[in-house]
NUMARFI-912717 format. One record per residue (C-alpha): y, x, z; residue in one letter. Coordinates in steps of 0.5 Angstrom, whole numbers, padded with zeros to 4 digits, always signed. Layout:
YXZa/...
***
This chain:
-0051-0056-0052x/-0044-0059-0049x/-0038-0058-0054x/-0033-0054-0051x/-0027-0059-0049x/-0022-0060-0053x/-0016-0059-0049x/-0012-0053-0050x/-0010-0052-0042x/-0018-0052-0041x/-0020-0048-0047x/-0014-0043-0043x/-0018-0044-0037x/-0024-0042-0039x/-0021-0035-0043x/-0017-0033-0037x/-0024-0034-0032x/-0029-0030-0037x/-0024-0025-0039x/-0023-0022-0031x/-0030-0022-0030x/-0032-0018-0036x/-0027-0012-0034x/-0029-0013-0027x/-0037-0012-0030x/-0034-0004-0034x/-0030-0004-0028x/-0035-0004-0022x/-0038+0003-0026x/-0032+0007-0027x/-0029+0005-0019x/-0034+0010-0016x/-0035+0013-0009x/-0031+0022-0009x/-0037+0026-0011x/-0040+0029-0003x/-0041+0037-0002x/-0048+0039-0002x/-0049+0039+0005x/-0048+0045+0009x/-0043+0047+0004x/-0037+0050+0005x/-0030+0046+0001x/-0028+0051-0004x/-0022+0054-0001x/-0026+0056+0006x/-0030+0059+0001x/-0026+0063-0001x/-0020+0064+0005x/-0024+0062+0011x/-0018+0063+0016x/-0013+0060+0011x/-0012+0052+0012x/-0015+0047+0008x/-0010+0041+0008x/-0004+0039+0011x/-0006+0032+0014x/+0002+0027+0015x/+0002+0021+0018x/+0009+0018+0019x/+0009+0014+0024x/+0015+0010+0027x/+0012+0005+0033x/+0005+0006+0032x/+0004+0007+0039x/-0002+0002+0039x/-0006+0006+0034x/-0004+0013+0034x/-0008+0016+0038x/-0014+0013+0034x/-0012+0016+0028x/-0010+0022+0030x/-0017+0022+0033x/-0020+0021+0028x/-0017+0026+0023x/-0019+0031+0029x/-0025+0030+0029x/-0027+0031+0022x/-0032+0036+0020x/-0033+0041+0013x/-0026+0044+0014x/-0020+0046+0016x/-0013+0043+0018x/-0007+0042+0020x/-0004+0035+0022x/+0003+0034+0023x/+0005+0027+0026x/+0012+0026+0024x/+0016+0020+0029x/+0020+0016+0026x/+0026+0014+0031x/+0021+0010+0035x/+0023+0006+0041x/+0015+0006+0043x/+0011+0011+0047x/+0008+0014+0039x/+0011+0020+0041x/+0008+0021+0049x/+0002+0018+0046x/+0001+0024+0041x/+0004+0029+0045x/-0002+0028+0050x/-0007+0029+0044x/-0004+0035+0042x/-0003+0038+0049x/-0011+0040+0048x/-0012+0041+0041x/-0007+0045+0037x/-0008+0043+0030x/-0004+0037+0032x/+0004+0038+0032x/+0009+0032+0033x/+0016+0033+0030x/+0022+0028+0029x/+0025+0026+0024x/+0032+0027+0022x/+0037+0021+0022x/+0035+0016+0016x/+0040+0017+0010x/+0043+0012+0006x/+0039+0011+0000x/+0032+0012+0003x/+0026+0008+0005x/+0024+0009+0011x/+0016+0011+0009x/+0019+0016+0003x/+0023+0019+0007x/+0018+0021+0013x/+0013+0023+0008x/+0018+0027+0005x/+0020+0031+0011x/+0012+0032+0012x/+0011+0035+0006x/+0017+0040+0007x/+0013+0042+0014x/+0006+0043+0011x/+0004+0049+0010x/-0003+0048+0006x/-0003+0048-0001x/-0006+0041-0001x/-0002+0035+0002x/-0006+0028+0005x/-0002+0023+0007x/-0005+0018+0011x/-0002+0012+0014x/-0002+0011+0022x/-0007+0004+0021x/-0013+0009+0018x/-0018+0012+0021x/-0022+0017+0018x/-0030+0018+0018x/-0031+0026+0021x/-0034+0027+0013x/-0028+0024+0009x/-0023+0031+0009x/-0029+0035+0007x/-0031+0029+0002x/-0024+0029-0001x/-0023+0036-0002x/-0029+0037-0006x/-0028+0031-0011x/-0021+0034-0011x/-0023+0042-0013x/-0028+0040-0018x/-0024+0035-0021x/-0019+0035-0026x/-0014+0031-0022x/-0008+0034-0018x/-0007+0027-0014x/-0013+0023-0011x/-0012+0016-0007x/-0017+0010-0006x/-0017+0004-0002x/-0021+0004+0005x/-0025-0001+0007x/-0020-0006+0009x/-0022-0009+0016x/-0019-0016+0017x/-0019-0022+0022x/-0015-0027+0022x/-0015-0032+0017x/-0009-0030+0013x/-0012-0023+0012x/-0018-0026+0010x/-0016-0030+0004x/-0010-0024+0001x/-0013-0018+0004x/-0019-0018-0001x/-0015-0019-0007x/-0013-0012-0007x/-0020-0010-0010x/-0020-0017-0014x/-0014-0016-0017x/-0015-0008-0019x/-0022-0010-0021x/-0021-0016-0025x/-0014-0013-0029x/-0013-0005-0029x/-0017-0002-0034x/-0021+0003-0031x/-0024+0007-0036x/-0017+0008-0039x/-0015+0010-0032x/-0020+0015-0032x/-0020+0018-0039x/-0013+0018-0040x/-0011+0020-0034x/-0003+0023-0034x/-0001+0016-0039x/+0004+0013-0034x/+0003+0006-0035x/-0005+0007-0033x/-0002+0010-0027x/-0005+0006-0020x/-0007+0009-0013x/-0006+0006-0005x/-0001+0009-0001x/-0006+0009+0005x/-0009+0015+0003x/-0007+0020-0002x/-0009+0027-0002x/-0004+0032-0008x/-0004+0039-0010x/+0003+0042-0007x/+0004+0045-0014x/+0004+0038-0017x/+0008+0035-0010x/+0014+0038-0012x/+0014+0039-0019x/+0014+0031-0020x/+0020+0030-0015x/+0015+0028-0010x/+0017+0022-0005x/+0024+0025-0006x/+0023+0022-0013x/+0022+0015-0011x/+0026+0015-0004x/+0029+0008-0005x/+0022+0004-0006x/+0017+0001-0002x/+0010+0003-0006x/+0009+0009-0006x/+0001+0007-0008x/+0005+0006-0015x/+0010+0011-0016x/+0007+0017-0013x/+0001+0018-0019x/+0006+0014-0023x/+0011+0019-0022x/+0006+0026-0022x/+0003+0023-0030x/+0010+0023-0032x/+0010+0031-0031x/+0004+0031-0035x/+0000+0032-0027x/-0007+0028-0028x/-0009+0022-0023x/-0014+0018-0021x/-0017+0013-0016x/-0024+0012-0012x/-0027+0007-0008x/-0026+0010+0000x/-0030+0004+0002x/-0035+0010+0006x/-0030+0015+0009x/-0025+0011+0012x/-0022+0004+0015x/-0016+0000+0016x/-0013-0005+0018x/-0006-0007+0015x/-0004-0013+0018x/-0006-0016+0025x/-0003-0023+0024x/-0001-0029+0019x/+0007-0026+0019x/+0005-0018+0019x/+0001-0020+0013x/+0006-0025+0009x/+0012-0020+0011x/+0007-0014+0009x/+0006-0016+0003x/+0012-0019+0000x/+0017-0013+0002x/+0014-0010-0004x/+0011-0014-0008x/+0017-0014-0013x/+0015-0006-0016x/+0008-0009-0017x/+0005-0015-0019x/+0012-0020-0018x/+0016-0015-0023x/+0020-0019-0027x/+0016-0018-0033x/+0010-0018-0030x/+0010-0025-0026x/+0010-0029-0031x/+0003-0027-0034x/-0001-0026-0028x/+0001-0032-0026x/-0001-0036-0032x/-0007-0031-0032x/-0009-0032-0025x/-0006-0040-0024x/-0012-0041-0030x/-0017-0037-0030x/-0018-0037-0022x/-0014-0044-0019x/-0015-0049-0025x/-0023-0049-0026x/-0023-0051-0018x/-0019-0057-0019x/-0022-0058-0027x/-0029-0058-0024x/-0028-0063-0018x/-0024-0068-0022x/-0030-0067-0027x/-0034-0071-0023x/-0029-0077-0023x/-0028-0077-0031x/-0033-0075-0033x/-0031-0068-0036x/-0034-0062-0039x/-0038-0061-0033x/-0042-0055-0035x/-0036-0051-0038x/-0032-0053-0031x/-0038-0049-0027x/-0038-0043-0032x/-0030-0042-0031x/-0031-0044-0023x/-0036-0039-0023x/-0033-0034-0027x/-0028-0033-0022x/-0033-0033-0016x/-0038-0028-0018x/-0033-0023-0018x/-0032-0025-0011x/-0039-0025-0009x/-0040-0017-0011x/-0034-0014-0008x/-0036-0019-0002x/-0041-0014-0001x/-0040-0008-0005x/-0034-0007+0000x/-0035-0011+0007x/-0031-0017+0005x/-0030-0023+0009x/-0035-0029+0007x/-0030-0035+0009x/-0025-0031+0004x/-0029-0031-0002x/-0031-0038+0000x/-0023-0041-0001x/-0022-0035-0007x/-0017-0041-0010x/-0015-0041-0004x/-0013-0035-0003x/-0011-0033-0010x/-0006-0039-0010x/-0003-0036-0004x/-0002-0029-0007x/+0002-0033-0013x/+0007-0036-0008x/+0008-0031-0005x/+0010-0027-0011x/+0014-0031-0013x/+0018-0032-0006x/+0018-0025-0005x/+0022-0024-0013x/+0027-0031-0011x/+0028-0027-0004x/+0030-0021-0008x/+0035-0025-0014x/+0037-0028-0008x/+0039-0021-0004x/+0035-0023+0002x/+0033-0017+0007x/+0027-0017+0012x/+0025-0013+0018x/+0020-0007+0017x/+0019-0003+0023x/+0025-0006+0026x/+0029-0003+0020x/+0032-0008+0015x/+0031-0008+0008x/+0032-0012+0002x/+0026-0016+0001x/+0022-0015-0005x/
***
């Protein structure tokens, strides 16, 4: 047996490349698919109410004009129940308000509204939801962004899981569709970086602690009770992350949450070329990974356990290294690549630059915290905000 290598830095190496695929193996059981209704069944409150709405579909959208109309298509054609879907304009300087208009001329569960004038001290995506909610008029809220698209059993789906749960706020993470090479290498760290560092069984089993709180905002289905007696967005209303702070947010008024695998039920596509995805996922990297007391160990966590064994294993056939602990770690970091590869449709040239992509993650968590120490602004939706 190869005696394990005496340097300290390998040694951290190889304990922060095993440890992530450990937790990724307990994950992979707890991060599961919502629970479908028996089929030909109806959701529980058509059950019970069959001429009342069963969820209030809200999609902020400001200059969505390539995509709306996809979107609302979709929620339109969902099936198992009844909706409402309220699209709320966010001062768009495109076509997104005709291209609704047009849809909701032939189909009156579609309303369009415009917003009021964005006020100091809120975030655009906040405030539009905010607005949305105060429209609804059925007891469950589904906040959905303009970039998804539902497949026509995903309402039905969710609504089921939601009823017969013991949850007030659900969210997961659709399939993520990726193209361009920028999107291919980062996207994908979404699920590896959950999977690898949340416990999930805590999430689960302790579902109104606050600190184990985690969500996606790209869909998020929430009891209105629930909604407004944690704050709502209103609570929140200068963040960028509401996948965060939402359920973060509805644990710490004693509300439970949890999160799913919508990989089946829904598609999206973030971003659409190399700037949108480093301006995407930098303005709000600094209320998650890139928080000051965070960055610091995610990047000795992910810089060792996922960038290092790479270089450890191709300079240990020039010096003649541990070899075969340099395999271990190299594959430590990439079997969990492999899995989600398959298991949600991810790329195989991502998976293959995986340190790569990882090392990219790492600068751009540390540029977005310097840009906002710095006080640096970005352009959002041609808005300005404060990056990070």
């Amino acid at each position: 047996m190869t005696p394990l290598p005496r340097s300290p830095w390998l040694l951290l190496a190889l304990g922060c490349s095993l440890g992530p695929l450990l937790t990724f193996a307990v994950n992979l059981a707890y991060y599961r698919a919502p629970r479908r209704p028996p089929q030909g069944s109806a959701t529980p409150v058509e059950a019970e109410q069959p001429t009342q709405t069963a969820i209030s579909v809200l999609i902020p959208a400001r200059n969505e004009e390539a995509g709306i109309a996809a979107a609302c298509r979709s929620v339109l054609a969902s099936t198992g129940t009844t909706l409402e879907l309220l699209v709320l304009d966010d001062a768009s300087s495109d076509r997104t308000a005709e291209e609704v208009l047009a849809i909701a001329a032939r189909d009156p569960r579609l309303t369009l509204h415009s917003a009021p004038p964005l006020a100091a001290g809120w975030n655009g995506k906040q405030h539009a939801c905010s607005v949305l909610s105060s429209l609804a008029h059925a007891d469950v809220l589904c906040f959905l962004d303009a970039d998804v698209r539902l497949q026509p059993d995903a309402l039905a789906t969710l609504l089921h899981e939601l009823a017969s749960g013991q949850s007030d706020l659900i969210s997961g993470f659709p399939y993520e569709e990726t193209r361009t090479w920028l999107e291919q290498i980062l996207i994908p760290l979404i699920h590896f970086v959950l999977l690898c560092y949340l416990p999930m069984p805590g999430l689960r089993h302790f579902p109104r602690i606050p600190s184990l709180a985690a969500g996606c905002g790209q869909i998020m289905l929430v009891r209105r009770e629930a909604y407004r007696a944690s704050g709502g967005h209103a609570a929140i209303r200068a963040t960028m992350h509401d996948g965060i702070l939402l359920p973060a947010l509805l644990r710490k008024a004693g509300y439970a949450t949890d999160l799913f695998d919508f990989t089946a039920l829904a598609t999206c596509r973030m971003y659409r070329n190399a700037r949108e995805v480093w301006c995407g996922l930098g303005k709000n990297a600094t209320e998650g990974m890139a928080t000051p007391a965070r960055i610091l160990p995610f990047t000795i966590m992910l810089l060792f356990g996922q960038v290092v064994p790479a270089a450890w294993f191709a300079t240990s056939f020039v010096t003649g290294g541990p070899l075969l602990w340099a395999s271990i770690a190299l594959a430590a970091g990439y079997i969990p690549r492999a899995v989600a590869m398959v298991r949600f449709r991810q790329s195989l040239f991502g998976a293959a630059l995986h340190p790569v992509g990882v090392a990219a993650l790492l600068v751009l968590q540390w540029y977005a915290l310097a840009a906002k120490l710095r006080g640096r602004q970005t352009t959002w939706k041609e808005r300005v905000y404060r990056l990070g």
